[in-house]
DSSP file (Angstrom, degrees, kcal/mol; ACC not computed):
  #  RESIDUE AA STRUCTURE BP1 BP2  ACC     N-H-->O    O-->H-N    N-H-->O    O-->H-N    TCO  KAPPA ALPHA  PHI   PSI    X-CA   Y-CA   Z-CA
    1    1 A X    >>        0   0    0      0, 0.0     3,-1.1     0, 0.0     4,-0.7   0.000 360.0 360.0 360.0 -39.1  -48.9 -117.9    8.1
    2    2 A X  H >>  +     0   0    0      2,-0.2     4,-3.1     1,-0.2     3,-0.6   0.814 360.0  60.7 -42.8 -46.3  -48.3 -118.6    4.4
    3    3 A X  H 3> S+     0   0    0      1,-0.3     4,-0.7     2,-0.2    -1,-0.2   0.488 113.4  36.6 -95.9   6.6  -50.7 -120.6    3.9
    4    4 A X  H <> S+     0   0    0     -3,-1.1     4,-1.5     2,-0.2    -1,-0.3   0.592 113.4  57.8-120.7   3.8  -53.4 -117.5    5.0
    5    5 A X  H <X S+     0   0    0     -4,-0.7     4,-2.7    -3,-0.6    -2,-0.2   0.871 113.0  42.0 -86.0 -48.0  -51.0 -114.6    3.2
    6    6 A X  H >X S+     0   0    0     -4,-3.1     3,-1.6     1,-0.2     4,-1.2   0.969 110.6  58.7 -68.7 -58.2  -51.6 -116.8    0.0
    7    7 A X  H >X S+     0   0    0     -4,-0.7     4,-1.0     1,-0.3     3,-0.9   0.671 109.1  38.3  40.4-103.8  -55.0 -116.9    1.3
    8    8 A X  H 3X S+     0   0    0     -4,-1.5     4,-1.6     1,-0.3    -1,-0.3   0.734 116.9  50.9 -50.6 -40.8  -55.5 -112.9    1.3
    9    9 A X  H <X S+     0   0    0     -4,-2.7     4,-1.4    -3,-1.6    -1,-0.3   0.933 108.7  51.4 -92.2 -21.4  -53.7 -112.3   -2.1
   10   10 A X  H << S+     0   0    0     -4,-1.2     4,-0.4    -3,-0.9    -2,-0.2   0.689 111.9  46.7 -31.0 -47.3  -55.7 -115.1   -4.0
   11   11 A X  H  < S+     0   0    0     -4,-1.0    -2,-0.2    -5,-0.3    -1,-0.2   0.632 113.6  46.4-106.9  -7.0  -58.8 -113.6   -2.9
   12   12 A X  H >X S+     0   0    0     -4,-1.6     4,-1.5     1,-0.1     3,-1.4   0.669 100.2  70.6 -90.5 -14.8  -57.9 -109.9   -3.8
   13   13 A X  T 3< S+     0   0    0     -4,-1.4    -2,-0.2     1,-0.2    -3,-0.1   0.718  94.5  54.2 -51.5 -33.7  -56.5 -110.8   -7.3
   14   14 A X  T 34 S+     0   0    0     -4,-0.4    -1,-0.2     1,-0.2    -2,-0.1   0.276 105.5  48.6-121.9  25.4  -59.7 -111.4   -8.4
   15   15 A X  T <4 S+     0   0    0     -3,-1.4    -1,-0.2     2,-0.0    -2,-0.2   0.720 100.8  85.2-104.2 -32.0  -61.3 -107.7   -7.3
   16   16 A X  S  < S-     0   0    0     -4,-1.5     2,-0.6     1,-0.1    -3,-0.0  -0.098  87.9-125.4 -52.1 148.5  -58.1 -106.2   -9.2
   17   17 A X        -     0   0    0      2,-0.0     2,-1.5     1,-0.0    -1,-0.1  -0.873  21.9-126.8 -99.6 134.1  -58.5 -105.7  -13.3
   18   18 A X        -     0   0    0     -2,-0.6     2,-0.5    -4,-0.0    -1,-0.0  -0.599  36.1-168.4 -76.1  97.5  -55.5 -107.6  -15.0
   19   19 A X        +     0   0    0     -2,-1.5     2,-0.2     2,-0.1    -2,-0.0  -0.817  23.1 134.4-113.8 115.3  -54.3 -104.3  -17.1
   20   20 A X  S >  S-     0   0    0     -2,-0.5     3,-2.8     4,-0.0    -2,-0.0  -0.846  70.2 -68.5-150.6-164.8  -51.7 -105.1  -20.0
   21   21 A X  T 3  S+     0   0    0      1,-0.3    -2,-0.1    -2,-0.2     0, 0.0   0.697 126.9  51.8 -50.3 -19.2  -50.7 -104.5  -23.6
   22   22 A X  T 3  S+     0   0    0      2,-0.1     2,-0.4     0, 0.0    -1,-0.3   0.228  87.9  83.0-141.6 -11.1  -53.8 -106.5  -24.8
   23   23 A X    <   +     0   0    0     -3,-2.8     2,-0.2     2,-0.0    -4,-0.0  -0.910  66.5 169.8-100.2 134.9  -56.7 -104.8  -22.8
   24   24 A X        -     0   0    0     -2,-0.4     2,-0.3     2,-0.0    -2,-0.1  -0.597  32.4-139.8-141.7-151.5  -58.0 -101.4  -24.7
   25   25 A X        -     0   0    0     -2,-0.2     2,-0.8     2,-0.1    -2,-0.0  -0.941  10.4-150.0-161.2 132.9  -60.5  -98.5  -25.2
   26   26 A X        +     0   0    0     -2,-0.3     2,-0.2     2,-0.0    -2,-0.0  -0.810  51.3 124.7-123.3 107.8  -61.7  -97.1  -28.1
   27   27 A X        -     0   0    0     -2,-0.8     2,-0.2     3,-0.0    -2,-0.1  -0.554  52.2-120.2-128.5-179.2  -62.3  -93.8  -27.2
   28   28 A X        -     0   0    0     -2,-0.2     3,-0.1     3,-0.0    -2,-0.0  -0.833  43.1 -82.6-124.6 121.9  -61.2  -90.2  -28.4
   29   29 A X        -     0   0    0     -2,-0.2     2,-2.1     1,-0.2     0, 0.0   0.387  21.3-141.7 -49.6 133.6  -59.5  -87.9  -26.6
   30   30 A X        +     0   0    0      2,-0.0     2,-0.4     1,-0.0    -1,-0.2  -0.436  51.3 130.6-112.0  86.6  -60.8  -85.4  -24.3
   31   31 A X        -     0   0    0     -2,-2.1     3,-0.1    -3,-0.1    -1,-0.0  -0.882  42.8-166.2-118.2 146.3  -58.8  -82.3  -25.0
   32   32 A X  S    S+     0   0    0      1,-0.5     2,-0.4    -2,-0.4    -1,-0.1   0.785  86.5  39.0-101.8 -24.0  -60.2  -78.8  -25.5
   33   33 A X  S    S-     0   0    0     23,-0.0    -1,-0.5     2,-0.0     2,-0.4  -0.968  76.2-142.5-135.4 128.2  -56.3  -77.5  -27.1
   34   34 A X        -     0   0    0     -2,-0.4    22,-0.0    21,-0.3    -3,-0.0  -0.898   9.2-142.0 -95.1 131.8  -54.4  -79.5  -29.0
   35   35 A X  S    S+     0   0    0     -2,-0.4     2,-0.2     2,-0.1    -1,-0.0   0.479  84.7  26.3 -64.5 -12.3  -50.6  -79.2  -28.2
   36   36 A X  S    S-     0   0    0     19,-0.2     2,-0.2     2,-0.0    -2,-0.2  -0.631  72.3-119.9-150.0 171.3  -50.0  -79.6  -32.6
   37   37 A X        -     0   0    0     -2,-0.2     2,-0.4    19,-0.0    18,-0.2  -0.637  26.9-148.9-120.1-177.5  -51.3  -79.2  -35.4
   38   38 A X  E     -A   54   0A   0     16,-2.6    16,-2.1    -2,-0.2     2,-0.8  -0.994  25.9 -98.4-162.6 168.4  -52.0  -81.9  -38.0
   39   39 A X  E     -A   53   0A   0     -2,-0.4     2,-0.2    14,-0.2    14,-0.2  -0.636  45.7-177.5 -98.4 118.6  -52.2  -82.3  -41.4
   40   40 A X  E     -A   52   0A   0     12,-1.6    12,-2.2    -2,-0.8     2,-0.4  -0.813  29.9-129.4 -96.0 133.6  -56.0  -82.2  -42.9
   41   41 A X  E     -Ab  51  60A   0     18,-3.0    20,-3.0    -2,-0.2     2,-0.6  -0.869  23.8-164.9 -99.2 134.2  -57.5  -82.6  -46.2
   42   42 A X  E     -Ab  50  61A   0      8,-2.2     8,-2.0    -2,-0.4     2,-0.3  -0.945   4.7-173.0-118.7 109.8  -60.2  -79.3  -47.0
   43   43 A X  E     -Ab  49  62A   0     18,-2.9    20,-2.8    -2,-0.6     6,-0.2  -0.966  13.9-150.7-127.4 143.4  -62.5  -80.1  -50.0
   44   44 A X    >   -     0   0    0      4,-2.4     3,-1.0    -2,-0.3    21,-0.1  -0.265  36.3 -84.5-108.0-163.1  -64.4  -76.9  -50.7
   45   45 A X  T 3  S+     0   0    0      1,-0.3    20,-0.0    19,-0.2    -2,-0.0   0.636 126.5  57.8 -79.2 -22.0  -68.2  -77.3  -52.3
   46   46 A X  T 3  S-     0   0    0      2,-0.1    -1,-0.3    19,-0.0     3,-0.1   0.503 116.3-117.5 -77.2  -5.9  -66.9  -77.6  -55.6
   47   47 A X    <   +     0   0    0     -3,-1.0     2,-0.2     1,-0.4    -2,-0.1   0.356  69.9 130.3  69.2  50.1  -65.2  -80.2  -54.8
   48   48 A X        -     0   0    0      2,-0.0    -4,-2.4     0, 0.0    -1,-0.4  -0.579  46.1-149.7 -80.2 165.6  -61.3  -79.0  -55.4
   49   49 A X  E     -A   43   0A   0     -6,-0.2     2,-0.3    -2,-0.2    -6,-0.2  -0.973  17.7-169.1-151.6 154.4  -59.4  -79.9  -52.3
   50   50 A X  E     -A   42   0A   0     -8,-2.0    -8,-2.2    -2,-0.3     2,-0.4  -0.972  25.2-116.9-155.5 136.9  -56.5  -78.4  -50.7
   51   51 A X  E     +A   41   0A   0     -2,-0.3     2,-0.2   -10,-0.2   -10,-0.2  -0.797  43.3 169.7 -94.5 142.3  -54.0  -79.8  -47.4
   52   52 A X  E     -A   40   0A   0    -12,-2.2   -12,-1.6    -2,-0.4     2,-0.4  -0.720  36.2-111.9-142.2 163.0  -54.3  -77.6  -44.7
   53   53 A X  E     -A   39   0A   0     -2,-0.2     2,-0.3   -14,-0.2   -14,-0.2  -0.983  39.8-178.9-101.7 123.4  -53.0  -77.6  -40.5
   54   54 A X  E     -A   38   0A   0    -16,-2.1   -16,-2.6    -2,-0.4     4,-0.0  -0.735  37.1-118.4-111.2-179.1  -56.0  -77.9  -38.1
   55   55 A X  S    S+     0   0    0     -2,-0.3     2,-0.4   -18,-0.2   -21,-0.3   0.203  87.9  37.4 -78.9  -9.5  -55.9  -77.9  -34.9
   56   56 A X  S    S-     0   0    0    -18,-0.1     2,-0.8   -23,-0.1    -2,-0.2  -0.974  97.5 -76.6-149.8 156.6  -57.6  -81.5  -33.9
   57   57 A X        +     0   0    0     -2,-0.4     2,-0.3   -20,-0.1    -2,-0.1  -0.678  67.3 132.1 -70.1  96.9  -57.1  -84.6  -35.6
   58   58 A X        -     0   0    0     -2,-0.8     3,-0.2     1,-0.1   -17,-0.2  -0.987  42.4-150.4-115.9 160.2  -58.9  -85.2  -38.7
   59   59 A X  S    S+     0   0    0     -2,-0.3   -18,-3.0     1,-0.2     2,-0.8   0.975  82.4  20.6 -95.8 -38.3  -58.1  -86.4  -41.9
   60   60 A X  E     -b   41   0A   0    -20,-0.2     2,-0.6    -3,-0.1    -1,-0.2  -0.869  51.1-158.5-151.8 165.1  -60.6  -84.7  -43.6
   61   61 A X  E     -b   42   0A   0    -20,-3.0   -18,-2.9    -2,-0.8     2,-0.5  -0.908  17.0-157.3-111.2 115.6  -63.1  -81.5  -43.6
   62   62 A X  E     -b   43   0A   0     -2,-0.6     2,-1.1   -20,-0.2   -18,-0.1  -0.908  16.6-142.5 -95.0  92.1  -66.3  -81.6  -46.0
   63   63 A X        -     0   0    0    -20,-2.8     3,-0.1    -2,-0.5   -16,-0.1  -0.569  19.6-111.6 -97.6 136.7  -67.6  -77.9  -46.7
   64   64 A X        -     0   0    0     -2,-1.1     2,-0.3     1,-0.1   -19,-0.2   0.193  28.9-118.1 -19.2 142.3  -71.2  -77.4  -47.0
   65   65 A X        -     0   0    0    -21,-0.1     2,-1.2   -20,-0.0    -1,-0.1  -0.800  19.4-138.9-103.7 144.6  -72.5  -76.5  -50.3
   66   66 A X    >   -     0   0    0     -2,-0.3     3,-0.6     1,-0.2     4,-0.2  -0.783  11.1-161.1-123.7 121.9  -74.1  -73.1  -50.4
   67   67 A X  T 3  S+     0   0    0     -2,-1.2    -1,-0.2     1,-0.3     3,-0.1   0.424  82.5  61.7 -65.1  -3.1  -77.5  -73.3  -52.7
   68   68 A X  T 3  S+     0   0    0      1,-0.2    -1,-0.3     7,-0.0    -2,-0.1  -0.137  93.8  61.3-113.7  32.7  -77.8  -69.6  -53.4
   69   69 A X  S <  S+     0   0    0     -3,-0.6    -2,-0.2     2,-0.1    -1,-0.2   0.565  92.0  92.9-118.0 -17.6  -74.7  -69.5  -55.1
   70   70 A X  S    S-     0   0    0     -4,-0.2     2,-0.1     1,-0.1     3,-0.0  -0.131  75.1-121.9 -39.7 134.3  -76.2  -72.1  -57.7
   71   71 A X     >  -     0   0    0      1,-0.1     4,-1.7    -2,-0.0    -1,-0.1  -0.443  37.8-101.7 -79.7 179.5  -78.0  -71.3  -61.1
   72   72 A X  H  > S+     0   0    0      2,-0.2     4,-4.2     1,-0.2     5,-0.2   0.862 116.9  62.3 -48.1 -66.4  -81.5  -72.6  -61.5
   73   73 A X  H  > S+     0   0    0      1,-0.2     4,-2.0     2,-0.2     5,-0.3   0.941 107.7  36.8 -38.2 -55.5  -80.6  -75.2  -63.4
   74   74 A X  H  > S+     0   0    0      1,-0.2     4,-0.7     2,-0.2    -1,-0.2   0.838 109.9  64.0 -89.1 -14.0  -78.3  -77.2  -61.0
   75   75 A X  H >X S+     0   0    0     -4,-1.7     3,-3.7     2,-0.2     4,-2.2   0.984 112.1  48.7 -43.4 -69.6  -80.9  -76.0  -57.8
   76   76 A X  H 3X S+     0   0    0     -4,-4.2     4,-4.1     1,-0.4    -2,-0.2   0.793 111.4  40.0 -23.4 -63.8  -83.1  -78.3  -60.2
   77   77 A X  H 3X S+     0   0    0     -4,-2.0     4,-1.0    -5,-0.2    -1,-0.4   0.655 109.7  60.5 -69.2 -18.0  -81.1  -80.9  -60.6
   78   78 A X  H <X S+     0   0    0     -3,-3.7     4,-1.6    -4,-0.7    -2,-0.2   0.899 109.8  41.9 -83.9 -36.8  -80.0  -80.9  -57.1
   79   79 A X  H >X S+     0   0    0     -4,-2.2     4,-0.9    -5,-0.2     3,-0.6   0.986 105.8  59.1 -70.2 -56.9  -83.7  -81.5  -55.7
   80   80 A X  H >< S+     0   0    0     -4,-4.1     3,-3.8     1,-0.2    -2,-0.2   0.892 108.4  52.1 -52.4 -54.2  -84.8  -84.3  -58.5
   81   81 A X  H 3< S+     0   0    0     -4,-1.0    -1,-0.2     1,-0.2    -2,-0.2   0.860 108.2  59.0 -24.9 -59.7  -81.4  -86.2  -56.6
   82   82 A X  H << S+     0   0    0     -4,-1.6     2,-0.4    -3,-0.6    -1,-0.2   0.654  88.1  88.2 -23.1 -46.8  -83.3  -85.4  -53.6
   83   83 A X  S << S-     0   0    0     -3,-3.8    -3,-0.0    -4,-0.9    -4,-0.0  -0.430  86.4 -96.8 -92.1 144.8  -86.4  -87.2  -54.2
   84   84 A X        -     0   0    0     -2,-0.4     2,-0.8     1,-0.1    -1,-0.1  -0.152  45.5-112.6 -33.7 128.1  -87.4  -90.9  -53.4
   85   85 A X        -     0   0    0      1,-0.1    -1,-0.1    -4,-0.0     3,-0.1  -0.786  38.3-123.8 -47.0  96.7  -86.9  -93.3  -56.7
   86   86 A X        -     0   0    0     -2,-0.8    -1,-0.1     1,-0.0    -2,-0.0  -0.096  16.3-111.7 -35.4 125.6  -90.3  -94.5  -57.8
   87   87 A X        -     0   0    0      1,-0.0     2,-0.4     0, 0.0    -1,-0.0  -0.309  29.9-130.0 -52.3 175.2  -91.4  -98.1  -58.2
   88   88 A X        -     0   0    0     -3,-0.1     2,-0.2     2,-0.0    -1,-0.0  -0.920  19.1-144.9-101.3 129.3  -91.8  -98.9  -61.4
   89   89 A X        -     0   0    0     -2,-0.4     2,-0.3     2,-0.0     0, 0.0  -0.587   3.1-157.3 -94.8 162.7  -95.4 -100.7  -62.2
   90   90 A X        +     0   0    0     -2,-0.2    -2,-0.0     1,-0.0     0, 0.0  -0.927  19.9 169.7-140.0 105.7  -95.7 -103.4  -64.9
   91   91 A X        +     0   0    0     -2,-0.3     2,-0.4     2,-0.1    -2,-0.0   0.434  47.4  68.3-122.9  25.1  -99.2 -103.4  -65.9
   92   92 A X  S    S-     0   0    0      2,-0.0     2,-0.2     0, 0.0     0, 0.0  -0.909  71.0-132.7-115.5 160.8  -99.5 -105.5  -68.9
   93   93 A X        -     0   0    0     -2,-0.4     2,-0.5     0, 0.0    -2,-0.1  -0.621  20.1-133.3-101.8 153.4  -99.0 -109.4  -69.0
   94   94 A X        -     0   0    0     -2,-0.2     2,-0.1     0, 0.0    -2,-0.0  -0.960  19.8-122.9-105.4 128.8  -97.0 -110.6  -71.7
   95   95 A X        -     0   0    0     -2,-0.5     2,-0.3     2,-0.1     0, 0.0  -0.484  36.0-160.7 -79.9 132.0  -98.5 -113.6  -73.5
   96   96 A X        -     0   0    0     -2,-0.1    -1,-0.0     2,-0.1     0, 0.0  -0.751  31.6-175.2 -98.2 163.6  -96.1 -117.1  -73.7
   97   97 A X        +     0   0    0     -2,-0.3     2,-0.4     2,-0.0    -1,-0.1  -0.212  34.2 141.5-148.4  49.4  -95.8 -119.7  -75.2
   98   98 A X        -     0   0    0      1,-0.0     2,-0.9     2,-0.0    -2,-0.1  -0.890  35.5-153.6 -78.0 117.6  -93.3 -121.3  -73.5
   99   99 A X    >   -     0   0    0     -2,-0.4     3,-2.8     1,-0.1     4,-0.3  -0.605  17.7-178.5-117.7 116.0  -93.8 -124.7  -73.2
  100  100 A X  G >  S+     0   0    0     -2,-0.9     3,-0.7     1,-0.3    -1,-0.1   0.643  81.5  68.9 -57.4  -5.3  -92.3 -126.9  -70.2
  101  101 A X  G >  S+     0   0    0      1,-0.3     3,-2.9     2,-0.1     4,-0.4   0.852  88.7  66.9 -83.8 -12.1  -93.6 -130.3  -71.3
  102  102 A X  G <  S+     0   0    0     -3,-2.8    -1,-0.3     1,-0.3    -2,-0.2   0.505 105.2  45.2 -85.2   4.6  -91.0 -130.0  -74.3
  103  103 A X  G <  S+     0   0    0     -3,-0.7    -1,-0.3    -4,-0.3    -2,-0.1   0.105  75.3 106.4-118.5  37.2  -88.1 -130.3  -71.6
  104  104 A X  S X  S+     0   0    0     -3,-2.9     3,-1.2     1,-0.2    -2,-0.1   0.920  78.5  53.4 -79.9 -27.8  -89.5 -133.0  -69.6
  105  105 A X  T 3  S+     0   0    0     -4,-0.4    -1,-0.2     1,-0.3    -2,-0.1   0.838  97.3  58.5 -60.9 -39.3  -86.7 -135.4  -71.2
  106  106 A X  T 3  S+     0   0    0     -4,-0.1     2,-1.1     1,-0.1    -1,-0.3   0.451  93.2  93.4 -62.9  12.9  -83.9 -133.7  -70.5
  107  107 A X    <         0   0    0     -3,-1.2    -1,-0.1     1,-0.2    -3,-0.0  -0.707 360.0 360.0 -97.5  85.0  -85.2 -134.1  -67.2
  108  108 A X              0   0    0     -2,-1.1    -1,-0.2     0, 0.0    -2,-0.1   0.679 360.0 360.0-157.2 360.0  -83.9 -137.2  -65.2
């Protein structure tokens, strides 16, 4: 009778998950109201920044920058940022006259 009770618990140990301090989830939590508030950093488009209480846990809130509030100039400058960096071409050879046989000695 032991030897079929060890039996039975042997062979159901290994359908069970061994859940302890050292297995975890890296998940975030699926609440619609948060019980708290929590302390946030709010950086506005100009980029002053101010600590604020939201309602869900972040550390910080990025606001959108709004482009019609902009002069001309810095819409300008904000689009050249925008655009792809250009290769640069090199289309002349340079002539040498470097010559490798004068360091064959050092050579050894």
């Amino acid at each position: 009778m032991i030897t079929s009770l060890a039996r039975i618990r042997s062979s159901t140990t290994g359908l069970r998950r061994n859940l302890n301090c050292w297995t975890t989830a890296i998940t975030k939590k699926h609440r619609a109201i948060y019980e708290r508030t929590y302390p946030t950093v709010l950086v506005f488009s100009n980029g002053s920044s101010i600590e604020i209480d939201y309602h869900e846990p972040r550390k910080i809130i990025i606001l959108p920058l709004n482009l019609a509030e902009l002069t001309e100039a810095e819409q300008k400058k904000r689009l050249e940022m925008r655009k792809p960096k250009t290769k640069v071409v090199i289309t002349e050879e340079i002539e040498d006259s470097f010559d490798e046989n004068r360091y064959l000695n050092f050579k050894k």
